[in-house]
C-alpha positions in Angstrom: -23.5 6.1 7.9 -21.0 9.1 8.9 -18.2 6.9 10.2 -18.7 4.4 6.7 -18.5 7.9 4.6 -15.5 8.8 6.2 -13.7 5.5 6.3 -15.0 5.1 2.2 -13.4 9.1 1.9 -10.0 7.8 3.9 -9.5 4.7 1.6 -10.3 6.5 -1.5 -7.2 9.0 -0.7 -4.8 5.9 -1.1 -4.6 7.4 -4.5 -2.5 10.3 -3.4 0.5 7.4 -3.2 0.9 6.9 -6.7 1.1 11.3 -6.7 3.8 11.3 -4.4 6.0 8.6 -5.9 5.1 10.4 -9.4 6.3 13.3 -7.5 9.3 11.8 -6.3 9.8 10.1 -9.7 10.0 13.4 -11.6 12.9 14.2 -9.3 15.0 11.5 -10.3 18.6 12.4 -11.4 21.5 10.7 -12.8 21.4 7.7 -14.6 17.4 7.1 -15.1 14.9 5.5 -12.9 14.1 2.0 -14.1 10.4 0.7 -13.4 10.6 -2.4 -13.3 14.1 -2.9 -11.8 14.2 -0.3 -9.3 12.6 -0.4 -5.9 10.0 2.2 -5.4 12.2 2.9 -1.9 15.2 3.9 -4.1 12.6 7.3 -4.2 12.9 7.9 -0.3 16.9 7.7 -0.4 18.5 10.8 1.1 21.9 10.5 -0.1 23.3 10.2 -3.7 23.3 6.4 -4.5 26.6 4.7 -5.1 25.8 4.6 -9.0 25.6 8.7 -8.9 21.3 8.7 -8.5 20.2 11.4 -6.4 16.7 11.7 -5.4 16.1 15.2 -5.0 12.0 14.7 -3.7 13.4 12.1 -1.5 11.0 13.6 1.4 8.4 13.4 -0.7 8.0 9.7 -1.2 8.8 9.2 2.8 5.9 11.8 3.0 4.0 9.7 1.2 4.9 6.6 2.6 4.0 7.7 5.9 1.1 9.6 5.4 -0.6 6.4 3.8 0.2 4.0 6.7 -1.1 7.1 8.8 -4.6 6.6 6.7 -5.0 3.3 6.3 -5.1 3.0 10.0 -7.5 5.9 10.3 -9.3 4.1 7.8 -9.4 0.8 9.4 -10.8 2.2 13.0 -13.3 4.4 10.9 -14.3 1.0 9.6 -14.1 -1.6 12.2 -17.7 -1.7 13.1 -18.3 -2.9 9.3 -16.6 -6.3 10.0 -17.6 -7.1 13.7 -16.9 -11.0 13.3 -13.0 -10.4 11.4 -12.2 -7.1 13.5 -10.1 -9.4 15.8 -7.9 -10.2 12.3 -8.7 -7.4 10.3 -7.6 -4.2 12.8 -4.2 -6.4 13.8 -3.4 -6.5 10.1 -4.3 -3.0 9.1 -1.8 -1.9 11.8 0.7 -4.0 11.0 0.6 -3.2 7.3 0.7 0.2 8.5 3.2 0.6 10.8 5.3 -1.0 7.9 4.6 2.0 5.4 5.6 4.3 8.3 8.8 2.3 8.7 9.7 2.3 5.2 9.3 6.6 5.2 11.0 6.9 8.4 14.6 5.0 7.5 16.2 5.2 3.8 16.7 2.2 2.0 19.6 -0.4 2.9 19.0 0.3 6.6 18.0 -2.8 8.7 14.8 -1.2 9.9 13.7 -0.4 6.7 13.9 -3.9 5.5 11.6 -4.8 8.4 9.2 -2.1 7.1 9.0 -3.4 3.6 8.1 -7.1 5.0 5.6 -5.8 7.1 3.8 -3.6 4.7 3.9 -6.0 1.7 3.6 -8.9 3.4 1.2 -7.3 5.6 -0.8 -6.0 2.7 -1.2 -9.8 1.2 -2.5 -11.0 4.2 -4.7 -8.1 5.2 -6.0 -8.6 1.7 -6.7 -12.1 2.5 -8.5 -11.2 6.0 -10.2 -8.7 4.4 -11.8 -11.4 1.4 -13.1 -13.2 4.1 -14.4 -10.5 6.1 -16.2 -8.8 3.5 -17.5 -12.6 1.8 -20.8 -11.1 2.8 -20.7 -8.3 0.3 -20.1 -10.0 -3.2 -18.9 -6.7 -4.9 -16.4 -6.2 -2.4 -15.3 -9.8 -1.8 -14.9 -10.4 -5.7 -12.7 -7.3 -6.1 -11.2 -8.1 -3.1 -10.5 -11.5 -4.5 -8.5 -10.0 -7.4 -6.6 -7.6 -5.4 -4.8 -10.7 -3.5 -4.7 -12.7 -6.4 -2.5 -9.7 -8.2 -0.7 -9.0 -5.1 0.3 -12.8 -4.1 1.3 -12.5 -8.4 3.5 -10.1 -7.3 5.5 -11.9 -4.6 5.5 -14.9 -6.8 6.9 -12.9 -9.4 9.8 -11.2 -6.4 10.5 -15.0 -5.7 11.0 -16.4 -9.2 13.1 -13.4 -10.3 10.4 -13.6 -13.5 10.7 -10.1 -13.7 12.9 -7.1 -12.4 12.3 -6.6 -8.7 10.5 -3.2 -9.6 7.8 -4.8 -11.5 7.0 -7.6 -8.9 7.3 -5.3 -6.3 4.8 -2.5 -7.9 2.8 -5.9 -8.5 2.3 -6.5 -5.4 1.9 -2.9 -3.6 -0.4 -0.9 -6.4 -2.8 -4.6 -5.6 -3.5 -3.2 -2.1 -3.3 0.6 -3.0 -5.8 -0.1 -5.7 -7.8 -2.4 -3.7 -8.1 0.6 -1.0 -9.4 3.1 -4.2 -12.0 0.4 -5.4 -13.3 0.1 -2.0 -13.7 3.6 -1.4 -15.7 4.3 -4.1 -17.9 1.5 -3.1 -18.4 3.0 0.0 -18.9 6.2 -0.8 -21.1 5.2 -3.5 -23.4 2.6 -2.1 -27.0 3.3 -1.1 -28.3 4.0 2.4 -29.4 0.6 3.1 -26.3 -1.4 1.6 
């Protein structure tokens, strides 16, 4: 019961990553920040952009891209016993996903390693949400909303692919699906009875 409090508790923090890259937003300078064109990354940038952006809370959103890979994988060992049968997909997945957040906070954008980063955490989100869909079939709450995450997250690759929309929008798509998907579960955890 502990451990499922405190893995509920760990996922339910995922919402400090939309603080820190409204944190980092506010710090935006030069010619403004575009939503759905802009890469959330362009946040984590050290140096003044070649168009004459500066991010001034740059450390802030590579904070905040590092703490959350840091907690998810907290969160997916405080968890593992919950998903005996998929732990073999699920705990590879997590720390993949993971490690990918941690790249992306530990190299500024345009570098090789953080393009490597972005792959693994997005792509690694979409698939850990599709591990985790089948690991949590079980529990029809959770598999439904988990259902909906990766149906909004694959939305958002398909958008990235198409060029439907600016690369911001398809990219936020696709990352606030498993960021949100982390909140909703959380709350379920934290809020389900005893016996659940």
């Amino acid at each position: 019961m502990i451990r499922r409090r405190v893995g509920g508790l760990l996922l339910l923090l995922a919402a400090l990553y939309f603080a820190g890259e409204a944190w980092a937003l506010a710090g935006w300078q030069g010619r403004p920040y575009d939503l759905s064109v802009d890469a959330i990354s362009a946040l984590g940038v050290p140096f003044e952009m070649p168009d004459g952006a500066v991010s001034t809370r740059h450390a802030a959103m590579n904070v905040t891209f590092i703490g959350s890979g840091l907690r998810a994988l907290l969160a997916g060992w405080a968890l593992a016993p919950f998903v005996p049968r998929w732990r073999w997909a699920v705990l590879p997945l997590v720390a993949v996903y993971a490690l990918g957040l941690v790249l992306v906070g530990l190299s500024p954008a345009g570098e090789t390693v953080h393009g490597a980063g972005a792959l693994l955490a997005i792509g690694g989100g979409f698939v850990l949400l599709v591990a985790l869909t089948g690991a949590l079939w079980r529990h029809r709450g959770l598999a439904v909303w988990s259902v909906v995450c990766t149906a909004v997250c694959g939305l958002g690759w398909v958008l990235a692919l198409t060029n439907a929309v600016g690369f911001g929008a398809a990219e936020r798509t696709a990352v606030y699906a498993v960021v949100v998907w982390q909140v909703g579960a959380g709350l379920a955890l934290l809020l389900a009875r005893r016996s659940d």
